[in-house]
NUDREN-765990 format. One record per atom (N, C-alpha, C): residue number from 0; atom name; x negated, y, z negated. Coordinates in steps of 0.05 Angstrom, whole numbers, plus 5000, padded with zeros to 4 digits. Layout:
nr/atom/east/north/up
NUM/CA/X/Y/Z
...
***
This chain:
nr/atom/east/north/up
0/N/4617/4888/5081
0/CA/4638/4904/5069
0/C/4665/4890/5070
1/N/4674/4869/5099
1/CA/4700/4860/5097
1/C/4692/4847/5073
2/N/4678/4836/5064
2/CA/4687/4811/5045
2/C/4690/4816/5012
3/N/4670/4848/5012
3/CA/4682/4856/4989
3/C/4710/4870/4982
4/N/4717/4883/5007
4/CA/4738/4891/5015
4/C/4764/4873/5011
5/N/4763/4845/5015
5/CA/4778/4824/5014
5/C/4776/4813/4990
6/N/4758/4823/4978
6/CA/4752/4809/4946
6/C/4771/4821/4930
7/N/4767/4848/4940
7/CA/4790/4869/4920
7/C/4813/4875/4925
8/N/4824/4864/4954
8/CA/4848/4865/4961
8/C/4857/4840/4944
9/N/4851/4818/4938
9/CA/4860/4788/4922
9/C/4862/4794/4887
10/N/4845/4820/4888
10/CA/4853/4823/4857
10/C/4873/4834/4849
11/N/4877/4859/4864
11/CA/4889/4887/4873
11/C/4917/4876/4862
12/N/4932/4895/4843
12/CA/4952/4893/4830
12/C/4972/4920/4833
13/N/4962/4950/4826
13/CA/4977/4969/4836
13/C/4968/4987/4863
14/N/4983/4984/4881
14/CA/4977/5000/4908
14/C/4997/5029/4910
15/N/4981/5049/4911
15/CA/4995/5078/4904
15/C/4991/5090/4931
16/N/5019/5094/4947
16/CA/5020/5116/4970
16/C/5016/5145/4960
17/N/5009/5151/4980
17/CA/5007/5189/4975
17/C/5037/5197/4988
18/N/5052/5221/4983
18/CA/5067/5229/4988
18/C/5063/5249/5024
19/N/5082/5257/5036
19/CA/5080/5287/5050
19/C/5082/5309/5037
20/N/5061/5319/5023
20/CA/5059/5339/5014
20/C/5033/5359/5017
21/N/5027/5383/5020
21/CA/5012/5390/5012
21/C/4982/5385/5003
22/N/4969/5388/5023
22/CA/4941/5365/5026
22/C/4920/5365/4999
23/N/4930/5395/4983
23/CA/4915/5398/4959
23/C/4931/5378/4943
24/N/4949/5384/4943
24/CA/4968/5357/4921
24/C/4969/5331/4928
25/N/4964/5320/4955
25/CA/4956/5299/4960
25/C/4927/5286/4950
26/N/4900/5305/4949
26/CA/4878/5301/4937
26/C/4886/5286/4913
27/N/4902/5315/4900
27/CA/4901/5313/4866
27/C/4910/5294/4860
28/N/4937/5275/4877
28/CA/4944/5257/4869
28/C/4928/5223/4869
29/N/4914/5230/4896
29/CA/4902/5205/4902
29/C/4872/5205/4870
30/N/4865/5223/4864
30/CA/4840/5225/4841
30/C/4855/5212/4816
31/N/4884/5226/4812
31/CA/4902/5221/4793
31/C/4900/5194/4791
32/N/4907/5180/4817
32/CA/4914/5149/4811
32/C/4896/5139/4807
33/N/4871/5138/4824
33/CA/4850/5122/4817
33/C/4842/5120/4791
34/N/4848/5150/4773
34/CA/4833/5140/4744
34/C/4853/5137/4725
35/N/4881/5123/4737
35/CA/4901/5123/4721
35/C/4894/5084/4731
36/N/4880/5075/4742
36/CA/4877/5056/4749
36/C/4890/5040/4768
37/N/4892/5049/4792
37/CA/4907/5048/4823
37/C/4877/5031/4831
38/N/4896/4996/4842
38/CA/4881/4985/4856
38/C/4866/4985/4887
39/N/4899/5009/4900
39/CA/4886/5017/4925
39/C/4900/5039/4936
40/N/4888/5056/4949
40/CA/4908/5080/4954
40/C/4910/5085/4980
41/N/4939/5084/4988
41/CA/4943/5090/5018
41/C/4956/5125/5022
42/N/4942/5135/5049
42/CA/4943/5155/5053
42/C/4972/5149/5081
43/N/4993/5168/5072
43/CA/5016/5163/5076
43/C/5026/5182/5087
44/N/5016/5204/5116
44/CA/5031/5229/5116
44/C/5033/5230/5149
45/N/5058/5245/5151
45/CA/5077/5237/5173
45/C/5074/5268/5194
46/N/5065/5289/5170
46/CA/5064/5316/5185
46/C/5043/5335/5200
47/N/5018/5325/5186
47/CA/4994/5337/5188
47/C/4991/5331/5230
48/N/4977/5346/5226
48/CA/4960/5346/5258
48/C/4939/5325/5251
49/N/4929/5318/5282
49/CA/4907/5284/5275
49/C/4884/5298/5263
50/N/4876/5323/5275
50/CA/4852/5327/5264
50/C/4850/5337/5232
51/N/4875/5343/5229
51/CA/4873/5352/5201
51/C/4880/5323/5174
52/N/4890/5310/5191
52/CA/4888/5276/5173
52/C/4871/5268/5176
53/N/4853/5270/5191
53/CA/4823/5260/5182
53/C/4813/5274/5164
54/N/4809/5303/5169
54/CA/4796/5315/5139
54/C/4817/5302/5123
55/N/4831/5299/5116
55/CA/4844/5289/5088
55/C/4836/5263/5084
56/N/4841/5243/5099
56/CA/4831/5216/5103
56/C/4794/5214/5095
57/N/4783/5236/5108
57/CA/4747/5231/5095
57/C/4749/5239/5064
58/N/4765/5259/5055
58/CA/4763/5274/5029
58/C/4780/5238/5007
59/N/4805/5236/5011
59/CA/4809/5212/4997
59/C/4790/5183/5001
60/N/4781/5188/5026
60/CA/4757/5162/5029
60/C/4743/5172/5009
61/N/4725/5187/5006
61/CA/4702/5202/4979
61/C/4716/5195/4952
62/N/4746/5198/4950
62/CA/4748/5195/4920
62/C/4752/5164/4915
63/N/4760/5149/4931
63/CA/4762/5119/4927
63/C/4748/5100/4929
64/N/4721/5129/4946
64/CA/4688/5099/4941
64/C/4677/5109/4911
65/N/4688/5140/4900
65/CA/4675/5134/4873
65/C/4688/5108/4846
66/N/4707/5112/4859
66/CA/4725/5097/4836
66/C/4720/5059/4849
67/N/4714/5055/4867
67/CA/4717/5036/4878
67/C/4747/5023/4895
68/N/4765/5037/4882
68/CA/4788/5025/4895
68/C/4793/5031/4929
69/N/4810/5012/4937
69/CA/4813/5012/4967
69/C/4824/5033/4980
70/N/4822/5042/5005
70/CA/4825/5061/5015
70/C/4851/5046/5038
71/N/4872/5063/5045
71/CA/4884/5053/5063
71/C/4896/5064/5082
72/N/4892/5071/5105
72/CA/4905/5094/5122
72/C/4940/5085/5135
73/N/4954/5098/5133
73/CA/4986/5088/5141
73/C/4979/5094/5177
74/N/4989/5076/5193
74/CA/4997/5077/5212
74/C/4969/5074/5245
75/N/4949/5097/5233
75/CA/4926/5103/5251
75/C/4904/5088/5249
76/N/4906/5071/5266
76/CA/4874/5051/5264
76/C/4850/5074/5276
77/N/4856/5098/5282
77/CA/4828/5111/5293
77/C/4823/5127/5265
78/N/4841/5127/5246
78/CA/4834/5149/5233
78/C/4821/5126/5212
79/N/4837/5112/5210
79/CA/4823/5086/5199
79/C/4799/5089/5203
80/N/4785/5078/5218
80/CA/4761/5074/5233
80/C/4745/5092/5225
81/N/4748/5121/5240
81/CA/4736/5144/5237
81/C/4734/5148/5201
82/N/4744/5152/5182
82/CA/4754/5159/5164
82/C/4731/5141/5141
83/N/4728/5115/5156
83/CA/4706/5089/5134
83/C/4729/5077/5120
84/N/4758/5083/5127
84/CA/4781/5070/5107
84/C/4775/5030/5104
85/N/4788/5024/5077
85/CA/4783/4991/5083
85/C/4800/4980/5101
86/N/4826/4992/5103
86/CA/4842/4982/5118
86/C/4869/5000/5132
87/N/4881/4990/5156
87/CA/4912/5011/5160
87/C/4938/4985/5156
88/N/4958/5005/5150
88/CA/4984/5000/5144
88/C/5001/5004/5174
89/N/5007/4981/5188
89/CA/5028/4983/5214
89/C/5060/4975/5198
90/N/5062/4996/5217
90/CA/5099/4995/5217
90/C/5108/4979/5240
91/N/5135/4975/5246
91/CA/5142/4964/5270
91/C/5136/4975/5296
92/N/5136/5007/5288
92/CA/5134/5021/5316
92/C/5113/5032/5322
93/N/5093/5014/5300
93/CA/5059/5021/5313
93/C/5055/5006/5329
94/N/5020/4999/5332
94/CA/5010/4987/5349
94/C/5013/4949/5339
95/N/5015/4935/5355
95/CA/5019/4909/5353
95/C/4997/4908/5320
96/N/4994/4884/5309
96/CA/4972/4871/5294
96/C/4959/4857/5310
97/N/4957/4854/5336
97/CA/4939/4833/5356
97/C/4920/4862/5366
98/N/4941/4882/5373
98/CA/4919/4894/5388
98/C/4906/4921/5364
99/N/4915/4920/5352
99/CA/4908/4932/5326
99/C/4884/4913/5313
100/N/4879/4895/5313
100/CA/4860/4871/5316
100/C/4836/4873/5328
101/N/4848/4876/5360
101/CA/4825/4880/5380
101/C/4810/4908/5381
102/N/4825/4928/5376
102/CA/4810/4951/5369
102/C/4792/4957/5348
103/N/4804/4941/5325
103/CA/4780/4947/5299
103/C/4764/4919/5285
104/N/4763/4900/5306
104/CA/4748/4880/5302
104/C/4753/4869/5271
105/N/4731/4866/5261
105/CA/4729/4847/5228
105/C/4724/4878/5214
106/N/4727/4903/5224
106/CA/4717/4925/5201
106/C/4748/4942/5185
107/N/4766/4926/5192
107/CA/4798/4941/5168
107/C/4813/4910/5165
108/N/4818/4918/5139
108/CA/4841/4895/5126
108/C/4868/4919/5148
109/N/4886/4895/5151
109/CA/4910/4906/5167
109/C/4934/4886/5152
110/N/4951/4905/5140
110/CA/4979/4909/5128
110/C/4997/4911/5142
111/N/5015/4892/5131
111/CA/5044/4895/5154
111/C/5072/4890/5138
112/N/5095/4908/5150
112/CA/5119/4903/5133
112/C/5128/4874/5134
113/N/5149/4867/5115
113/CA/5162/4845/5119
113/C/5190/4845/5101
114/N/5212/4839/5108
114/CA/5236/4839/5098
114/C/5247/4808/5094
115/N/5239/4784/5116
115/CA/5249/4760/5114
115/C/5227/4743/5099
116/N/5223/4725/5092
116/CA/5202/4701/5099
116/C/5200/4697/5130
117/N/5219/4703/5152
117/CA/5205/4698/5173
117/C/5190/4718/5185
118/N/5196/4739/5180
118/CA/5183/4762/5189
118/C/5143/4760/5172
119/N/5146/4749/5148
119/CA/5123/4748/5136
119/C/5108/4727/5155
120/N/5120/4701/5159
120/CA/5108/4679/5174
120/C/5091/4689/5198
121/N/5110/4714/5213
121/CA/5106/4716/5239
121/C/5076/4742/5235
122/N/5089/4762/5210
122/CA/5060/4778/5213
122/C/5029/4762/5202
123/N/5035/4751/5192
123/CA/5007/4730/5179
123/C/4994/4712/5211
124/N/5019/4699/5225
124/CA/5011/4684/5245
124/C/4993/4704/5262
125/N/5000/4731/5261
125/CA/4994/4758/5284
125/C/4961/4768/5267
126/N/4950/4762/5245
126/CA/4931/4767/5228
126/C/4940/4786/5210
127/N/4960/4794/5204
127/CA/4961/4807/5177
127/C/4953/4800/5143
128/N/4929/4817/5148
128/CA/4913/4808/5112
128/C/4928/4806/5091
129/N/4962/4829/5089
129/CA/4969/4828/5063
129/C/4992/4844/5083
130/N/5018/4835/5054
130/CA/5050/4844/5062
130/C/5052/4866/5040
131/N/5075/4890/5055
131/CA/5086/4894/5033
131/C/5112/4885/5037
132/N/5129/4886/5018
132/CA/5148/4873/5025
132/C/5175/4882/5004
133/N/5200/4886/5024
133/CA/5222/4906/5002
133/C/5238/4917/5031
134/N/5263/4930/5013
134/CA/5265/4944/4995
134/C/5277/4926/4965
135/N/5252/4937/4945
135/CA/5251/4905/4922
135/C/5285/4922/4904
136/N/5282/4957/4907
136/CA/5305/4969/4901
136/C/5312/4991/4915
137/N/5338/5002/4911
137/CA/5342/5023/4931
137/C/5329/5047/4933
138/N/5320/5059/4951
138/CA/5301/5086/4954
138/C/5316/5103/4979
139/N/5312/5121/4972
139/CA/5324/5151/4997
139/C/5299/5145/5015
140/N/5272/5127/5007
140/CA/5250/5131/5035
140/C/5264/5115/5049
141/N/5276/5090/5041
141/CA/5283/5076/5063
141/C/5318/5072/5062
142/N/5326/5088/5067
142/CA/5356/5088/5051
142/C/5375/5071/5064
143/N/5360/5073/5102
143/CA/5376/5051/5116
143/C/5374/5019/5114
144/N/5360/5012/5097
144/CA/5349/4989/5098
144/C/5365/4972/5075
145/N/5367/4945/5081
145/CA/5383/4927/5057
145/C/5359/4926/5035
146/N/5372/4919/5012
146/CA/5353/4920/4986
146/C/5353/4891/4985
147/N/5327/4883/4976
147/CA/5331/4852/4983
147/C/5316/4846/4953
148/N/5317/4859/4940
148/CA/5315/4859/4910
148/C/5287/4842/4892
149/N/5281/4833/4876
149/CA/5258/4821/4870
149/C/5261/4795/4878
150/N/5277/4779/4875
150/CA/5280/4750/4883
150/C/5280/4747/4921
151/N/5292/4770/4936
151/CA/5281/4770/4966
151/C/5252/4777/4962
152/N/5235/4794/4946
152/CA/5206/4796/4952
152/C/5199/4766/4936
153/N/5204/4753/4916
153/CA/5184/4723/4912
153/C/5190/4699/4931
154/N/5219/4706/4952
154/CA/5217/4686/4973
154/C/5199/4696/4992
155/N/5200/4715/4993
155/CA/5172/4725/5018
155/C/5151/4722/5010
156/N/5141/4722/4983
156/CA/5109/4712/4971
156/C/5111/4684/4974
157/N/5126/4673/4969
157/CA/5124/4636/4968
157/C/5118/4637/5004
158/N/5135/4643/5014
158/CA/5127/4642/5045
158/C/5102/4652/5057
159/N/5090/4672/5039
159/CA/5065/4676/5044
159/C/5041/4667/5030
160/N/5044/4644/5025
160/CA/5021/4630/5012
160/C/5004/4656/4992
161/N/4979/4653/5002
161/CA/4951/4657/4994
161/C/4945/4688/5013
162/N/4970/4688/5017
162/CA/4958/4727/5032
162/C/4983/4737/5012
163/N/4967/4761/4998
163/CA/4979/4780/4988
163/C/5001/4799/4995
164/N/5023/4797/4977
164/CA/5046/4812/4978
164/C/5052/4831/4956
165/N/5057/4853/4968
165/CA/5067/4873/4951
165/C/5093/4889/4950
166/N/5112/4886/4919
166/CA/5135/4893/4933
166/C/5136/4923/4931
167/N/5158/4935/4946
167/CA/5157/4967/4957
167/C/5188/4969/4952
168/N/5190/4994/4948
168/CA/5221/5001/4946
168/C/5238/5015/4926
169/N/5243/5036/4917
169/CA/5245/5045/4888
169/C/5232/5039/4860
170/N/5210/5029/4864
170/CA/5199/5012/4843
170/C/5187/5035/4824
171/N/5200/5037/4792
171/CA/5185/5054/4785
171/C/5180/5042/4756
172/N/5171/5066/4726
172/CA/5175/5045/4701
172/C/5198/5028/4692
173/N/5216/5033/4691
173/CA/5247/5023/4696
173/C/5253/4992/4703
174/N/5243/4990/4719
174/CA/5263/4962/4729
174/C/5220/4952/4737
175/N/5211/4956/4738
175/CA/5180/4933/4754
175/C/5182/4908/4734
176/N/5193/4919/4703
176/CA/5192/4885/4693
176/C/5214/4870/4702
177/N/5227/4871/4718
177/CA/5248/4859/4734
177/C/5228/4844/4756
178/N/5213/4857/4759
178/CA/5189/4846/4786
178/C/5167/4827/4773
179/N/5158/4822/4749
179/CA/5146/4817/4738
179/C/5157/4792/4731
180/N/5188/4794/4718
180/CA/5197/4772/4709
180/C/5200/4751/4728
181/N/5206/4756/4755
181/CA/5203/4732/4767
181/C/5182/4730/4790
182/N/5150/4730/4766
182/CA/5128/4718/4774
182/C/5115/4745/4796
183/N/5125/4761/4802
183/CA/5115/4785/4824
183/C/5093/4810/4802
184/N/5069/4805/4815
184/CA/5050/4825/4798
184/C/5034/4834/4821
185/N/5051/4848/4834
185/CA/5031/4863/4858
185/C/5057/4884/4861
186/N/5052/4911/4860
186/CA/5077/4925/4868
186/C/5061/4951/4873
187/N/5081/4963/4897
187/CA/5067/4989/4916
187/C/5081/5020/4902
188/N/5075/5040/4899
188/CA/5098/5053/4879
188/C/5090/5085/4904
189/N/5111/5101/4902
189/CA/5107/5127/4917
189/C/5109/5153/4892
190/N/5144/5143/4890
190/CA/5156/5179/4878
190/C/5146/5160/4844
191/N/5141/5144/4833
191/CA/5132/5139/4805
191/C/5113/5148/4798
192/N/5091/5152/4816
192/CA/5064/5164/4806
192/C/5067/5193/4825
193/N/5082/5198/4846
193/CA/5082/5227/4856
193/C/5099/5242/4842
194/N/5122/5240/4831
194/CA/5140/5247/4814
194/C/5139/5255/4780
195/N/5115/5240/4771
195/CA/5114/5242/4743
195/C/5098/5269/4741
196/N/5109/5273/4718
196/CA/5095/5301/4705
196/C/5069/5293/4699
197/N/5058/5266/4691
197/CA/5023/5266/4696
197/C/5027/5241/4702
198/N/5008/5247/4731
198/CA/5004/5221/4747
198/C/4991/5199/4737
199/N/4962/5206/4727
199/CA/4947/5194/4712
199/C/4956/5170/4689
200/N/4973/5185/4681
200/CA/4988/5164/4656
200/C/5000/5144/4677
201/N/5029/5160/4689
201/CA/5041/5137/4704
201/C/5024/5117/4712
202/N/5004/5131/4725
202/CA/4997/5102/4736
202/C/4985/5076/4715
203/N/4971/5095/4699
203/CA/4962/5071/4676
203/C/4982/5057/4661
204/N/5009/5065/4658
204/CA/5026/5047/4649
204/C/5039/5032/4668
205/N/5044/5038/4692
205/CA/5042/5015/4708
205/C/5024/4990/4716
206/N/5002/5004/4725
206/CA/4988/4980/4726
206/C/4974/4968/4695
207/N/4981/4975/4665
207/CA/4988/4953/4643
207/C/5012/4938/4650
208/N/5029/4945/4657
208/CA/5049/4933/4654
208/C/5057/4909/4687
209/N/5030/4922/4703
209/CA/5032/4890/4720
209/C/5012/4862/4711
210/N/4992/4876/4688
210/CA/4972/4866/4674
210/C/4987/4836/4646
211/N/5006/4849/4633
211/CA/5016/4837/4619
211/C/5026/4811/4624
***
């Protein structure tokens, strides 16, 4: 499974977070994206109780092995684990990527932020499979953070060779051919596909428009 898992993370073009919302609207959204053509979907919620993110986490695992796209849990390598997810998303104030490593062996791709090229150097050196990397524009998710715009995310792809980067950060229809134009065709999106009046579409005109 890692290696198909890794096959599709190298193709993988649009990656769609789920919002904190409402675990029915979270479903609807994660189904939305997949057949709006979402290359992987990360489950993204900050409020739920653990046991109740796992039922959510098994229910979006079910919709992303029908569609095939990747499954991604934010933060919890157990729910990871438990859940059959392909992979988890660490923040800074999770668990290392070494020991995040040692707990889930060769069975999750593991994602890690990056803002510098050095910060990318150092999560790749630590085994990080894939970056995201931003803020590519300004967003209220990360409002404290410098915007390091599309040309800071293609110095962090050049710095990351052959492991996948994806930029994050206000990215919505609007400005991604700004991301596009200089060479970036991997981009993570939240309030563009949680925000639109039909998800479904959004997403399919995004990921045409990282296709182009």
């Amino acid at each position: 499974m890692r290696n198909t898992a890794q096959s599709k993370l190298l193709a993988a073009r649009l990656y769609v977070i789920t919002p904190d919302s409402a675990v029915d609207r979270v479903v609807a959204l994660a189904e939305a994206a997949v057949r709006g053509g979402a290359d992987i979907v990360q489950l993204r919620h900050k409020s739920l109780a653990r046991g109740e993110l796992l039922m959510l986490a098994l229910r979006v695992r079910e919709i992303t092995s029908r569609s095939g796209a990747l499954f991604i849990v934010n933060d919890h390598v157990d729910i990871a684990l438990l859940s059959g997810a392909d992979g988890v998303h660490l923040g800074p104030d999770d668990l290392s990527l070494a020991s995040a490593r040692r707990v889930a062996g060769d069975r999750l791709l593991i994602g890690a932020s990056a803002s510098t090229p050095g910060d990318a150097r150092a999560a790749i050196a630590e085994g990080a499979g894939y970056l995201g990397s931003g803020p590519a524009f300004a967003t209220p998710i990360k409002a404290g953070k410098t915007v390091i715009g599309p040309e800071g995310v293609a110095a962090i792809a050049a710095a990351a060779g052959a492991v996948p980067v994806f930029a994050i950060g206000g990215i919505d229809e609007s400005n991604l051919g700004r991301l596009t134009a200089v060479g970036l065709r991997r981009a993570c999106v939240i309030r563009a596909v949680a925000d639109a009046p039909d998800a479904e579409s959004a997403t399919r005109r995004l990921r045409t428009m990282l296709d182009d």
